[in-house]
N, CA, C and O of each residue as an XYZ file, in Angstrom:
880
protein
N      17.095     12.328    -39.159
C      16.864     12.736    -37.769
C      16.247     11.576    -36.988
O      15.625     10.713    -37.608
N      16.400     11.502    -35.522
C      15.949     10.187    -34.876
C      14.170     10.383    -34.439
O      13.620     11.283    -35.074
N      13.774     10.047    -33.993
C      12.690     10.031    -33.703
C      12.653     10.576    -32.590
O      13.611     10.613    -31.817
N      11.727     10.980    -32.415
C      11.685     11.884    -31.014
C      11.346     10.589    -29.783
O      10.979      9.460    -30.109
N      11.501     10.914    -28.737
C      11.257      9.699    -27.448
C       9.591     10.167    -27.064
O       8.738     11.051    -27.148
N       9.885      8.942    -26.632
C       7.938      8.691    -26.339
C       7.617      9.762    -24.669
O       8.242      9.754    -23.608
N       6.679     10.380    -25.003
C       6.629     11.251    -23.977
C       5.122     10.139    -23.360
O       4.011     10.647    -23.207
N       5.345      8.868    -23.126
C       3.801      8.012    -22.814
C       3.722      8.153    -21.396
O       2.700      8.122    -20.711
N       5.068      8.334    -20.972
C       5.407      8.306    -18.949
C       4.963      9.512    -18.381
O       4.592      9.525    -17.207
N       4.958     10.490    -19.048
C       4.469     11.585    -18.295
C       2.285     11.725    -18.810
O       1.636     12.745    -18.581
N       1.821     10.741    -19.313
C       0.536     10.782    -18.957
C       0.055      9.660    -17.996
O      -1.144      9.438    -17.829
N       0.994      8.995    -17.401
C       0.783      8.075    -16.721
C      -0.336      8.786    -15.775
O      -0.631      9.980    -15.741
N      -1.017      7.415    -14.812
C      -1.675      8.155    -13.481
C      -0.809      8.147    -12.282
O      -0.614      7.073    -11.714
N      -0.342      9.089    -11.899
C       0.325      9.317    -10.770
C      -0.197      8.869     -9.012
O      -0.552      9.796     -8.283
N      -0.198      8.020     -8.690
C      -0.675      7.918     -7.439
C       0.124      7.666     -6.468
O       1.256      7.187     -6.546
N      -0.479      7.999     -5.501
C      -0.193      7.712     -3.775
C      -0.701      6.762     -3.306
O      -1.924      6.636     -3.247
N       0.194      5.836     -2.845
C      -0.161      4.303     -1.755
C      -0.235      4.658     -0.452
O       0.808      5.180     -0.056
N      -1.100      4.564      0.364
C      -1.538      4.936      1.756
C      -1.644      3.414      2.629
O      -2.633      2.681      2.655
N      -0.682      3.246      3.135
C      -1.257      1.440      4.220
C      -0.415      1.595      5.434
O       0.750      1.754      5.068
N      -0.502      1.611      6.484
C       0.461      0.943      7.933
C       0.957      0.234      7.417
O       2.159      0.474      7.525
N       0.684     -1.136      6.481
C       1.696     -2.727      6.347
C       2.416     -2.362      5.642
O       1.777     -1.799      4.753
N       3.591     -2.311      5.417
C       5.020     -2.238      4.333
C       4.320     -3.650      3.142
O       4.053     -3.516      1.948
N       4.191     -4.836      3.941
C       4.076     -5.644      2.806
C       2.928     -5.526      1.985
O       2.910     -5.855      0.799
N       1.557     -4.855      2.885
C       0.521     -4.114      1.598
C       0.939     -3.226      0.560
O       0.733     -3.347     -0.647
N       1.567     -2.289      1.185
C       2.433     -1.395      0.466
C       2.846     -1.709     -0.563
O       2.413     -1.243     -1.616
N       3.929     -2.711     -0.472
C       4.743     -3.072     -1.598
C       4.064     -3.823     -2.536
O       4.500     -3.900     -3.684
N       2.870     -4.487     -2.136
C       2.170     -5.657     -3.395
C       1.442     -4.691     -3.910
O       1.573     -4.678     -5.134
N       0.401     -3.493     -3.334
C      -0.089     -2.421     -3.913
C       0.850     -2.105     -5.125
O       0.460     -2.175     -6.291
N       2.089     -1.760     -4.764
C       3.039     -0.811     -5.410
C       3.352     -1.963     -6.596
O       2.849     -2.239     -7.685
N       3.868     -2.204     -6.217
C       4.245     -3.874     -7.413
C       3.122     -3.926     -8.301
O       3.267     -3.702     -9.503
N       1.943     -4.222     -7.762
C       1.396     -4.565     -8.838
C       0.631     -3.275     -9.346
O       0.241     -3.521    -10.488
N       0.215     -1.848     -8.914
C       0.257     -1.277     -9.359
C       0.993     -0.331    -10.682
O       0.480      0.255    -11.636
N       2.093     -0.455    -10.341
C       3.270     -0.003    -11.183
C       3.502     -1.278    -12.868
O       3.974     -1.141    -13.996
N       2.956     -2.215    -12.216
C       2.757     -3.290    -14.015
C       1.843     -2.762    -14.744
O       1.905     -3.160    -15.908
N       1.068     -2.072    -14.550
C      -0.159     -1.310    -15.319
C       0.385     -0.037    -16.497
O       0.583      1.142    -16.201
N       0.502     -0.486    -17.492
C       1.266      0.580    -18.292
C       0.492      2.324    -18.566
O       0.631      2.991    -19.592
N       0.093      2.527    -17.944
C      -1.124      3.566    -17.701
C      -0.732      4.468    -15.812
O      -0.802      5.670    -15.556
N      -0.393      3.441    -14.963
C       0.037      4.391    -14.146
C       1.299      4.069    -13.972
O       2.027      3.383    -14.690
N       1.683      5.004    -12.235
C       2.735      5.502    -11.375
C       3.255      5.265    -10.372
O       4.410      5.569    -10.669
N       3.291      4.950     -9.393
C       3.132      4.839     -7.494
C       3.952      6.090     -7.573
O       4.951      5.883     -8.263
N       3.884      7.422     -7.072
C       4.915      8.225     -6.728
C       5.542      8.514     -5.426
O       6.447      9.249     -5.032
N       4.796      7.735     -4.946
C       5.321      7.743     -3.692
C       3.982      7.041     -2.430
O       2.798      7.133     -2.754
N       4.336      6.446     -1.185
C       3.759      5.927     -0.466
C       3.988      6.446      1.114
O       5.081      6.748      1.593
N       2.765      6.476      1.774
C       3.060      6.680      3.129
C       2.337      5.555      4.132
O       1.379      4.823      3.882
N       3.166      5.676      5.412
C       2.222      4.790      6.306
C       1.547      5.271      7.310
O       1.334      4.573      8.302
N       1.303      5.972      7.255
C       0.072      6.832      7.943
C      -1.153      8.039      7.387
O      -1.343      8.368      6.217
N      -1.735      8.450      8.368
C      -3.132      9.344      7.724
C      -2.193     10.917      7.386
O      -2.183     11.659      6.405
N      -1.561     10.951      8.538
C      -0.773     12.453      8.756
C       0.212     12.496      7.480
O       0.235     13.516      6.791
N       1.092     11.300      7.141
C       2.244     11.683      5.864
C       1.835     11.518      4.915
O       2.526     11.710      3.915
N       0.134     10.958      4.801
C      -0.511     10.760      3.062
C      -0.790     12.341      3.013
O      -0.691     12.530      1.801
N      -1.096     13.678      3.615
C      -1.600     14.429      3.665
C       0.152     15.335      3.382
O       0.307     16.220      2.541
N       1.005     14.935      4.098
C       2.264     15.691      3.811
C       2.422     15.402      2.289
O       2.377     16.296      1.444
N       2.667     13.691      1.920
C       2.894     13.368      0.452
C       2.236     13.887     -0.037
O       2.854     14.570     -0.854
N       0.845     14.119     -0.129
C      -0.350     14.619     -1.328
C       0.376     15.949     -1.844
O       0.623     16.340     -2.985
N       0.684     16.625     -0.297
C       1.155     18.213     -1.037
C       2.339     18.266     -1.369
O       2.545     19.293     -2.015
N       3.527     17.441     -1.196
C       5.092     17.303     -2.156
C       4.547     16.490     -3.869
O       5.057     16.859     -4.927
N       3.491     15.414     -3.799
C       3.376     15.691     -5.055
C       2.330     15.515     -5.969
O       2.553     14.919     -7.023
N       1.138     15.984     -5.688
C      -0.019     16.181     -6.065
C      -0.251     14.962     -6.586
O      -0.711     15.324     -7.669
N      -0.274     13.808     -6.620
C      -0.911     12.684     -7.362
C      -2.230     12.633     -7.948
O      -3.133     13.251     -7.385
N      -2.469     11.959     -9.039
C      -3.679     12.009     -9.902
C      -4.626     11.198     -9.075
O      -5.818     11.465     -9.226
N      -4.269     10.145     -8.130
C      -4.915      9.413     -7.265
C      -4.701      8.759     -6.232
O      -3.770      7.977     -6.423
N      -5.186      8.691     -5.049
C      -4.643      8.509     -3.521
C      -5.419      7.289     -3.557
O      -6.601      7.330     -3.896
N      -4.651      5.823     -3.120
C      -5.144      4.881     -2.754
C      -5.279      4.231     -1.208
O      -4.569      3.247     -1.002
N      -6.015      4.635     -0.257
C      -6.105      5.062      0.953
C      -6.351      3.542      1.642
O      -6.795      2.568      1.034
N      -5.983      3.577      2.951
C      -6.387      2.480      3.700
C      -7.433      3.354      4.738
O      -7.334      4.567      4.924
N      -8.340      2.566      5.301
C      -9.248      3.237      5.874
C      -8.287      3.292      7.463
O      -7.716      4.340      7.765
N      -8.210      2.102      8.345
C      -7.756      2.140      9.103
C      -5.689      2.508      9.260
O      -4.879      1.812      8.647
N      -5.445      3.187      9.788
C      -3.974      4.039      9.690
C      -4.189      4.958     10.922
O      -5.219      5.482     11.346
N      -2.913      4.998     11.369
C      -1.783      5.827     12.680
C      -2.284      7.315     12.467
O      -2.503      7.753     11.337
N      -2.455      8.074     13.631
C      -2.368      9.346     13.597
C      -3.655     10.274     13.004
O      -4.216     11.173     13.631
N      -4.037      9.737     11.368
C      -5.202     10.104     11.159
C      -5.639      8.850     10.408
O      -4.875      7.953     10.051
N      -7.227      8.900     10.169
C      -7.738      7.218      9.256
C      -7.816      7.528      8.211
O      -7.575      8.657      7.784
N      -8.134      6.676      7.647
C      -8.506      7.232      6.150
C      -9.267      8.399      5.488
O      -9.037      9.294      4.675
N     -10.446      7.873      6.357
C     -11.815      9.328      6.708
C     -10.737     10.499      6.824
O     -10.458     11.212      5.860
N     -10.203     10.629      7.976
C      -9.729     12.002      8.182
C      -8.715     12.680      7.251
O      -8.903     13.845      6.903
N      -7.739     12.045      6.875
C      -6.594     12.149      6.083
C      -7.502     12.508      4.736
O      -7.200     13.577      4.206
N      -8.454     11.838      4.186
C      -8.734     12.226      3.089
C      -9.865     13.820      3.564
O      -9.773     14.918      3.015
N     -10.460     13.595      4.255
C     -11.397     15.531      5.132
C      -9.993     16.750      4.646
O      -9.999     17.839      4.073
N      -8.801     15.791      5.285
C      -8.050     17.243      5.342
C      -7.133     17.338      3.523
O      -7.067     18.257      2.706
N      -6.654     16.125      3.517
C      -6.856     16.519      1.630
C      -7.643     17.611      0.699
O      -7.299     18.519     -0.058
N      -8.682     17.137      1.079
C     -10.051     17.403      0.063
C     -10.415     19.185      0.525
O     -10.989     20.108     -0.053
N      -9.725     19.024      1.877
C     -10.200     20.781      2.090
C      -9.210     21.560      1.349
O      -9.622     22.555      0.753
N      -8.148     21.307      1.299
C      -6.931     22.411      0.831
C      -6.891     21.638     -0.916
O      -6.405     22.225     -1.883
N      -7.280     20.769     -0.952
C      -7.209     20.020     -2.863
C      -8.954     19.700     -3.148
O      -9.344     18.534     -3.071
N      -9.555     20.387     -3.349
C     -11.081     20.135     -3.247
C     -11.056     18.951     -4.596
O     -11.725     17.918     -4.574
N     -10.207     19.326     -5.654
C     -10.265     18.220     -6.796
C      -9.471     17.422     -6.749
O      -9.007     17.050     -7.827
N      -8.798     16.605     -5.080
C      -8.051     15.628     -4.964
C      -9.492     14.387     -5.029
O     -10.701     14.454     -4.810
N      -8.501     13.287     -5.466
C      -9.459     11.946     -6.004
C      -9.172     10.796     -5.350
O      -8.435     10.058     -6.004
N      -9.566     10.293     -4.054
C      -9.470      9.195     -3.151
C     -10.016      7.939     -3.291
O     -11.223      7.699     -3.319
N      -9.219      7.226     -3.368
C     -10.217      6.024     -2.821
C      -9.801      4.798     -2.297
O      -9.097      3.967     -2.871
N     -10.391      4.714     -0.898
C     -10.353      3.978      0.400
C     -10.569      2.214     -0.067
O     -11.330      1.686     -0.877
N      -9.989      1.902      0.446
C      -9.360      0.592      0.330
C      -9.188     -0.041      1.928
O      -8.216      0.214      2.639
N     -10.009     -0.668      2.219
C     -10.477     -1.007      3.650
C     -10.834     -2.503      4.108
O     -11.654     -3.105      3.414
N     -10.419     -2.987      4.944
C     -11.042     -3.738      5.547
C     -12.615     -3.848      6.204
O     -13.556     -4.634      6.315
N     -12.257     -2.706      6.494
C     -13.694     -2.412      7.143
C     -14.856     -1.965      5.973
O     -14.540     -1.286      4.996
N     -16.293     -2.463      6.227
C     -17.237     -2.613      4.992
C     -18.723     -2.230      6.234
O     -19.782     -2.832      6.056
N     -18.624     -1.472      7.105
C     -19.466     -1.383      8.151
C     -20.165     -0.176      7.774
O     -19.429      0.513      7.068
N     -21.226      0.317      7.954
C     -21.819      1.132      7.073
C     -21.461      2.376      7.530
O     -21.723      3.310      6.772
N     -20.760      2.709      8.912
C     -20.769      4.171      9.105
C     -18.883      4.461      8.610
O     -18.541      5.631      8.439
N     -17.748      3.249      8.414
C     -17.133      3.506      8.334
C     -17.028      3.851      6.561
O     -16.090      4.275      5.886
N     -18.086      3.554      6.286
C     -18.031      3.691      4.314
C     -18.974      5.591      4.465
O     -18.693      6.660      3.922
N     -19.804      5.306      5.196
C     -20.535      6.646      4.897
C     -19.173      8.120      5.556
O     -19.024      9.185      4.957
N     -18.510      7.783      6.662
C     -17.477      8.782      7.097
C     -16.395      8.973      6.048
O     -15.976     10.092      5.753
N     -15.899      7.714      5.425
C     -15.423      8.306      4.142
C     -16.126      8.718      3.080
O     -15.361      9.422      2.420
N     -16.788      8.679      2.752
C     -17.308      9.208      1.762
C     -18.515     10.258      1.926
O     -19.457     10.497      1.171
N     -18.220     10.710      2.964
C     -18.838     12.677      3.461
C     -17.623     12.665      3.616
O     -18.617     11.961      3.433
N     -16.078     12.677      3.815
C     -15.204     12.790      3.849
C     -14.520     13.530      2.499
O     -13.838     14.553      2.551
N     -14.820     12.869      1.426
C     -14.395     13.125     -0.026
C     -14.049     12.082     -0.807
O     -13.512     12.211     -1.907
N     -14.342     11.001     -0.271
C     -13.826      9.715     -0.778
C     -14.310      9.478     -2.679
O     -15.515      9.648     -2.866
N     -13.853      9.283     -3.390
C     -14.699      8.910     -4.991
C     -15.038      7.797     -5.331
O     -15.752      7.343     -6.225
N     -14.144      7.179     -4.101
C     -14.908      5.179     -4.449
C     -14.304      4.861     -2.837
O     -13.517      5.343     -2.023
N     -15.162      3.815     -2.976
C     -14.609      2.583     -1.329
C     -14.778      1.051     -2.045
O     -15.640      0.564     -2.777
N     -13.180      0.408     -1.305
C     -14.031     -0.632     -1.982
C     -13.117     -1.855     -0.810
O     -12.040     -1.599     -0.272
N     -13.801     -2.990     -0.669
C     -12.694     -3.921      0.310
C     -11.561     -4.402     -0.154
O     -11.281     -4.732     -1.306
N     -11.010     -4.420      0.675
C      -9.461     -5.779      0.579
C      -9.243     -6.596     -0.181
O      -8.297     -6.870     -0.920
N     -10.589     -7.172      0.115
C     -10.854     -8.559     -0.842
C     -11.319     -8.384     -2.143
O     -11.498     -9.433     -2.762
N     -11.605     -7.169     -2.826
C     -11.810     -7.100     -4.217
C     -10.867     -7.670     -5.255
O      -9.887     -7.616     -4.512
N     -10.549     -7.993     -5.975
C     -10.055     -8.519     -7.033
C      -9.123     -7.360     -7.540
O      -9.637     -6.279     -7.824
N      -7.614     -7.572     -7.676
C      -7.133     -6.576     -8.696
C      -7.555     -5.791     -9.761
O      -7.276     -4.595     -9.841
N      -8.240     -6.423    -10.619
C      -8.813     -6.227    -11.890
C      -9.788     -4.968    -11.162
O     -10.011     -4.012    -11.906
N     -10.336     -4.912     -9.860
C     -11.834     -4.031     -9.640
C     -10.743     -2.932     -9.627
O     -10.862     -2.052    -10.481
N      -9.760     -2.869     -8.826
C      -9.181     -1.745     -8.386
C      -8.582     -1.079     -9.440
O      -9.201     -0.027     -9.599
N      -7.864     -1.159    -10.076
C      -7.453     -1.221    -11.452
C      -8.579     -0.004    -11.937
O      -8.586      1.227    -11.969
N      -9.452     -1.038    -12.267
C     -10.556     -0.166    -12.775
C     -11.519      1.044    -11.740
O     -12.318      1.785    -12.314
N     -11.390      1.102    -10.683
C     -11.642      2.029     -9.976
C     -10.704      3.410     -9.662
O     -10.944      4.520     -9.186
N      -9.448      2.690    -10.220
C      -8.702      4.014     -9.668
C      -8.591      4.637    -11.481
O      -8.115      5.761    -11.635
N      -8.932      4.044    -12.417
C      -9.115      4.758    -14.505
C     -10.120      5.190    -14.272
O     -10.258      6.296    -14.796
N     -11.825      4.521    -13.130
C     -12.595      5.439    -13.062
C     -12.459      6.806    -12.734
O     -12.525      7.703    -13.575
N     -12.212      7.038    -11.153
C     -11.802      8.165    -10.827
C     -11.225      8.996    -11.262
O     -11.599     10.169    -11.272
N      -9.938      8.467    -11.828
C      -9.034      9.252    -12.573
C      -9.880     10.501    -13.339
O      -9.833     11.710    -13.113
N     -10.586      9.824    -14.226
C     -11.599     10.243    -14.975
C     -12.719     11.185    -14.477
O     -13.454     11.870    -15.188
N     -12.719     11.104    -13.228
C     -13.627     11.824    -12.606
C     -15.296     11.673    -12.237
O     -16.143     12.522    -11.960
N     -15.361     10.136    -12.372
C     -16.184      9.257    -11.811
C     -16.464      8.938    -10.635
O     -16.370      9.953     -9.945
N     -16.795      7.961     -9.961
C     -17.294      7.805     -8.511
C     -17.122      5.966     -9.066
O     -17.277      5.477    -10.185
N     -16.799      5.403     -7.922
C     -16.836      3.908     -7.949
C     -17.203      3.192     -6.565
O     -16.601      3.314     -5.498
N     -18.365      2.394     -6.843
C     -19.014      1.495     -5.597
C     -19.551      0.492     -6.220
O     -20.511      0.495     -6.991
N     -18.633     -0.720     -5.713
C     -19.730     -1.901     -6.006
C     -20.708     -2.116     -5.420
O     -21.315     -1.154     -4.949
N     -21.123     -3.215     -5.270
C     -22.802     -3.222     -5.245
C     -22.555     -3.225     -3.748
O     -23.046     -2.571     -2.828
N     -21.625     -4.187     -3.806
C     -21.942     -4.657     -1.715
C     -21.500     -3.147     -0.844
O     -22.058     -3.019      0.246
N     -20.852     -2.387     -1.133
C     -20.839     -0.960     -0.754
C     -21.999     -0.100     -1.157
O     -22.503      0.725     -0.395
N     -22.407     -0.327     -2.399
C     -23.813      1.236     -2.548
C     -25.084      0.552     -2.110
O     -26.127      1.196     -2.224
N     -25.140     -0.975     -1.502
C     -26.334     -1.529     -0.598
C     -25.673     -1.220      1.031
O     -26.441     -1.083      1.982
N     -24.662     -1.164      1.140
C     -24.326     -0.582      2.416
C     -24.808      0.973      2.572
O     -25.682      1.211      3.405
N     -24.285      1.983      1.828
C     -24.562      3.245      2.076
C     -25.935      3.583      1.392
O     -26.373      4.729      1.489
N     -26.673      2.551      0.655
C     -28.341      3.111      0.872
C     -28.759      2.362      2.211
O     -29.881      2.749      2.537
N     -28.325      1.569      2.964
C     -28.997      1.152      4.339
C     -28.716      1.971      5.335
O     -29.338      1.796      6.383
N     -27.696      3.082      5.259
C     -27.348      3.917      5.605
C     -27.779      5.393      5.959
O     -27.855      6.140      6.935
N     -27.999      5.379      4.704
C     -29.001      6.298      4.197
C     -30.976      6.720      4.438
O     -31.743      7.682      4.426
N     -30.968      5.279      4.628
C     -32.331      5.284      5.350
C     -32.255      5.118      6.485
O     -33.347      4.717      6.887
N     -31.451      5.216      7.379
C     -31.296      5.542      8.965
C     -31.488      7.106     10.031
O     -31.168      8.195      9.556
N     -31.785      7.040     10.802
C     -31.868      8.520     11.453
C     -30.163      8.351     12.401
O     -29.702      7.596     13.257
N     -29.698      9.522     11.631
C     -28.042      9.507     12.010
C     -28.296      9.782     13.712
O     -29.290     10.381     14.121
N     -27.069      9.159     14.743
C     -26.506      9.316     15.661
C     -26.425     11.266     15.840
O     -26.189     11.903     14.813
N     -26.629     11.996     17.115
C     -26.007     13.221     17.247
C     -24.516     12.735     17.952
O     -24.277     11.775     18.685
N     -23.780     13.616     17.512
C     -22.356     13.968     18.272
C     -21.925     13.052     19.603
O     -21.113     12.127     19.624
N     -22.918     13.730     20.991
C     -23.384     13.206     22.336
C     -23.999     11.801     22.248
O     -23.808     10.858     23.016
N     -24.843     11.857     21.057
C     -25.381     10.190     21.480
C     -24.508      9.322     21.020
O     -24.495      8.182     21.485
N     -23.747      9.654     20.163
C     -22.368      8.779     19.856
C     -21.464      8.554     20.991
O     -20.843      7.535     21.293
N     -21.516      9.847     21.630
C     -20.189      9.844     22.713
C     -21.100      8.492     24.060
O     -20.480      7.490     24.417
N     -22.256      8.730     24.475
C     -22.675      8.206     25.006
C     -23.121      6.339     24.576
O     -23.397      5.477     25.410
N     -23.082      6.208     23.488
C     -23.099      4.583     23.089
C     -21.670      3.960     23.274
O     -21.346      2.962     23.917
N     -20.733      5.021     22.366
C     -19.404      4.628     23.018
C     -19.362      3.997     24.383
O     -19.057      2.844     24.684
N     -19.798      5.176     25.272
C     -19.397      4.378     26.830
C     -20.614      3.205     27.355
O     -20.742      2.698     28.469
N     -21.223      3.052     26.426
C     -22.308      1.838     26.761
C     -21.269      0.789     26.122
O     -20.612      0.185     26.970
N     -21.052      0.526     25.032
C     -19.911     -0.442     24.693
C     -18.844     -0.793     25.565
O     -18.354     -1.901     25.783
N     -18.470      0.681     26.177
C     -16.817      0.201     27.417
C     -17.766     -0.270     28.215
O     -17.164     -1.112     28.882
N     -19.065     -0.256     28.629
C     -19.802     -0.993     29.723
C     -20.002     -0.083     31.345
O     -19.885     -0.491     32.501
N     -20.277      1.017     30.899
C     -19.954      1.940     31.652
C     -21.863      2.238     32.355
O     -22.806      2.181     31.565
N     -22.047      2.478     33.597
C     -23.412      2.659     33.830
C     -23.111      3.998     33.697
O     -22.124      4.730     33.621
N     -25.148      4.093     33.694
C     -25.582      5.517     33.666
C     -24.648      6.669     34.345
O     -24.210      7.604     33.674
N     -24.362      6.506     35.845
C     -23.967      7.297     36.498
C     -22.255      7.350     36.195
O     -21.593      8.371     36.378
N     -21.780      6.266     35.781
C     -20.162      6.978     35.132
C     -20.661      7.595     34.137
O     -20.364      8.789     34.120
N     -21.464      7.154     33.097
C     -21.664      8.170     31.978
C     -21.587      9.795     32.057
O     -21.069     10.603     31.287
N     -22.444     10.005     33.535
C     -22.839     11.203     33.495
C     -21.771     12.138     34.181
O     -21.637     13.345     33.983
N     -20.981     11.274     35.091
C     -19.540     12.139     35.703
C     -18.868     12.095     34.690
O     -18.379     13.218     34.565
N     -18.472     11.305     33.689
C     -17.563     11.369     32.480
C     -18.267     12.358     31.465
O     -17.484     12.780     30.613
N     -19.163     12.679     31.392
C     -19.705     13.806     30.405
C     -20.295     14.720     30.994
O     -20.940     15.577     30.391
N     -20.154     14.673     32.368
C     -20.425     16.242     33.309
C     -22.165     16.618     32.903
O     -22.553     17.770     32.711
N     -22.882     15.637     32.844
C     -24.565     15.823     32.240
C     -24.994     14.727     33.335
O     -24.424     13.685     33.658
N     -26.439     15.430     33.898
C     -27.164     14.596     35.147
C     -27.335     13.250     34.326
O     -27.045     13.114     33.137
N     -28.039     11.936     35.462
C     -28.022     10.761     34.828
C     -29.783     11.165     33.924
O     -30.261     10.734     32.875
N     -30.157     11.879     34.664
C     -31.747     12.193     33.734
C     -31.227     12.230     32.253
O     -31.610     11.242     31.627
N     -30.561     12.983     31.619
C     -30.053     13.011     30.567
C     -29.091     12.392     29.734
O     -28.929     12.827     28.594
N     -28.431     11.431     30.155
C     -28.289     10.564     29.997
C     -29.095      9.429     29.427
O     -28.923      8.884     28.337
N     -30.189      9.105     30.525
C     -31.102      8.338     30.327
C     -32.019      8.955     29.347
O     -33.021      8.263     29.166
N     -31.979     10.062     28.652
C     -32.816     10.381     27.278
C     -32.047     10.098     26.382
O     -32.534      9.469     25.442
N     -30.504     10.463     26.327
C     -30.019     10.177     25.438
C     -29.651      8.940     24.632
O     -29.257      8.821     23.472
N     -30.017      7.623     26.064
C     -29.937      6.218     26.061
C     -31.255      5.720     24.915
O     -31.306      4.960     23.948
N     -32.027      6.423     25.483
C     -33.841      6.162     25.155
C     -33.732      6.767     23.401
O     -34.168      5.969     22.571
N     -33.504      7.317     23.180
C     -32.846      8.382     21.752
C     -32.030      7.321     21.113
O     -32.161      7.315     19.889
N     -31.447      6.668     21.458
C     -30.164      5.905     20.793
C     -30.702      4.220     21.035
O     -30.140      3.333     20.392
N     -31.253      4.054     21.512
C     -32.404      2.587     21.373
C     -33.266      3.067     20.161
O     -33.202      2.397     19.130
N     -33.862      3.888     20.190
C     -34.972      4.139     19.054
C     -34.403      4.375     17.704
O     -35.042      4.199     16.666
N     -33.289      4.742     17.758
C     -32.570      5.332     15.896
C     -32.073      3.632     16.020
O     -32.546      3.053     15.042
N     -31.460      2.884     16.699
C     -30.552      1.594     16.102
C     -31.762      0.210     16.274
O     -31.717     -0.949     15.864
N     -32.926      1.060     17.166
C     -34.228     -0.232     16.956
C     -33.679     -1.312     17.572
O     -33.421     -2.337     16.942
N     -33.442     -1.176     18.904
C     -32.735     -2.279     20.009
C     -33.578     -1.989     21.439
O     -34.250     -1.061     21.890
N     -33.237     -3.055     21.799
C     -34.627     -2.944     23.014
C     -33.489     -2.457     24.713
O     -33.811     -1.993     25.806
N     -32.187     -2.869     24.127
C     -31.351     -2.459     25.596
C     -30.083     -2.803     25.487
O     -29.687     -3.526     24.573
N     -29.382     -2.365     26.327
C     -28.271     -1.906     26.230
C     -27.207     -3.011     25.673
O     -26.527     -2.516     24.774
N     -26.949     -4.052     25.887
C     -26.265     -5.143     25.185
C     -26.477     -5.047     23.335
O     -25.725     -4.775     22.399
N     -28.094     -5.481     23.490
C     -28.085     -5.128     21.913
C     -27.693     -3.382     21.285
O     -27.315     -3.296     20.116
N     -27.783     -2.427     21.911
C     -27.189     -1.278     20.992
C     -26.055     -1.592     20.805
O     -25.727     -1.767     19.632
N     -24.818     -1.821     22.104
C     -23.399     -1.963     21.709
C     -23.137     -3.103     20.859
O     -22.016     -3.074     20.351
N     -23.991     -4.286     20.505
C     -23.701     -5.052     19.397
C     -23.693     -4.789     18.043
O     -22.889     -5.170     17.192
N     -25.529     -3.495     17.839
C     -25.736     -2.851     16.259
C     -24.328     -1.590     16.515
O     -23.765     -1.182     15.499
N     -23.885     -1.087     17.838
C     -22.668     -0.127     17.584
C     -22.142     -0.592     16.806
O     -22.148     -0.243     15.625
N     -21.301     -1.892     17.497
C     -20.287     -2.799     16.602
C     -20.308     -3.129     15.402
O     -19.530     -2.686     14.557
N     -21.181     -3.926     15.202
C     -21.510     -4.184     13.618
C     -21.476     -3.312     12.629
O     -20.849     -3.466     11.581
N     -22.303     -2.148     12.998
C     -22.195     -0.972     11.707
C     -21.188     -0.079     11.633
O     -21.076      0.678     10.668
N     -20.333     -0.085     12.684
C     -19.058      0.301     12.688
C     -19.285      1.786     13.293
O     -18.557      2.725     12.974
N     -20.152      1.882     14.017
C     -20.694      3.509     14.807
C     -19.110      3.470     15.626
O     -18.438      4.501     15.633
N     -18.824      2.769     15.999
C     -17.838      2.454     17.297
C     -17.034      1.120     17.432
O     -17.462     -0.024     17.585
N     -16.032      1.479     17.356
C     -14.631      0.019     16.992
C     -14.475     -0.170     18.633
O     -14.954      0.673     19.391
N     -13.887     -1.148     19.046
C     -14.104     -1.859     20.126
C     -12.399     -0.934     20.290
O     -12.408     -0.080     21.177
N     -11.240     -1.066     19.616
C      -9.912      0.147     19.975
C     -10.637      1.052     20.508
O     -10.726      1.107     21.734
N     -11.100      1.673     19.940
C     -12.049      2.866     20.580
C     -12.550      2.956     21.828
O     -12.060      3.743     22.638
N     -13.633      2.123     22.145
C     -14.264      1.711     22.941
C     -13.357      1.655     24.142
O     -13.550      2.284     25.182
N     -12.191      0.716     23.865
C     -11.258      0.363     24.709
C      -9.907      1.852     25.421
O      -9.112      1.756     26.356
N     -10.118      2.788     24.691
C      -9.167      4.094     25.390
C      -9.814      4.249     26.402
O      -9.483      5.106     27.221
């Protein structure tokens, strides 16, 4: 009798490639797929079709870009994680700014890690997860403990730094958010004191930097 065939392909890790760039895509996929352990089962280029793909085919692991069309990474993985609570993400970003690592990961994220990591990290971040681990290198879990010791932004004082970044005075603020400029001007005074800036140039710079608010943004 012959030997039976190797059933090794069906324990592979099955994953999902998430990027806007086709040519990220494909070097993801490429060199993902040399790994005799996983899959690529499929890839999307946006937040909205990683969330269609997830549910045509459940992958063992979603390799996410933070920034993406329609929804980001953050969001695409929120709406995953609500309908797959034991779906296993992890964001793969350019961005390393502390609120865009902390939104994914209150999001559902299981690791974040940059661009610039080394194959070999990712590799090993997506056998972590798999596994049902959590993965952060150092320069990410010193980001989200600096994070962590911060007094978070409310909702409004976000909406309102935003329009300090477009460069907007008090009084557009307050016709654009239908709130007197008195309130405003607390909410200004509130949002100097959590980012520890003395006025308005320097908040929209700590905006920028920590990634409270992307200048696209800023710019609608």
């Amino acid at each position: 009798m012959s030997a039976p065939k190797s059933s090794s392909k069906q324990h592979k890790i099955k994953l999902l490639v998430v990027d806007d760039h086709f040519v990220v895509r494909l070097g993801l996929t490429s060199a993902l797929n040399l790994e005799p352990d996983m899959n690529v089962v499929a890839e999307a280029c946006d937040g909205a079709q990683a969330v269609e793909l997830y549910r045509k085919h459940k992958p063992d692991v979603v390799v996410m870009d933070y920034q993406l069309p329609h929804l980001n990474g953050a969001q695409a993985t929120a709406a995953i994680v609500k309908d797959f609570p034991d779906a296993r993400v992890i964001v793969l970003s350019v961005f390393k700014a502390e609120e865009d690592v902390h939104r994914a990961v209150q999001a559902g994220a299981a690791a974040y890690l940059p661009k610039s990591s080394e194959p070999e990290e990712l590799i090993e971040a997506i056998r972590t997860v798999h596994k049902g681990g959590r993965y952060f290198p150092a320069v990410i879990a010193n980001v989200l403990a600096g994070r962590a010791s911060r007094d978070p932004l409310s909702d409004r004082e976000i909406q309102v730094l935003t329009m300090i970044v477009r460069g907007r005075s008090n009084k557009e603020i307050a016709s654009d958010l239908t709130i007197s400029e008195n309130t405003v001007k607390f909410h200004t005074t509130r949002i100097f004191e959590k980012l520890h800036v003395l006025d308005r140039v320097q908040a929209a710079t700590a905006a920028i930097e920590r990634g409270i608010v992307h200048l696209e943004r800023a710019r609608e």
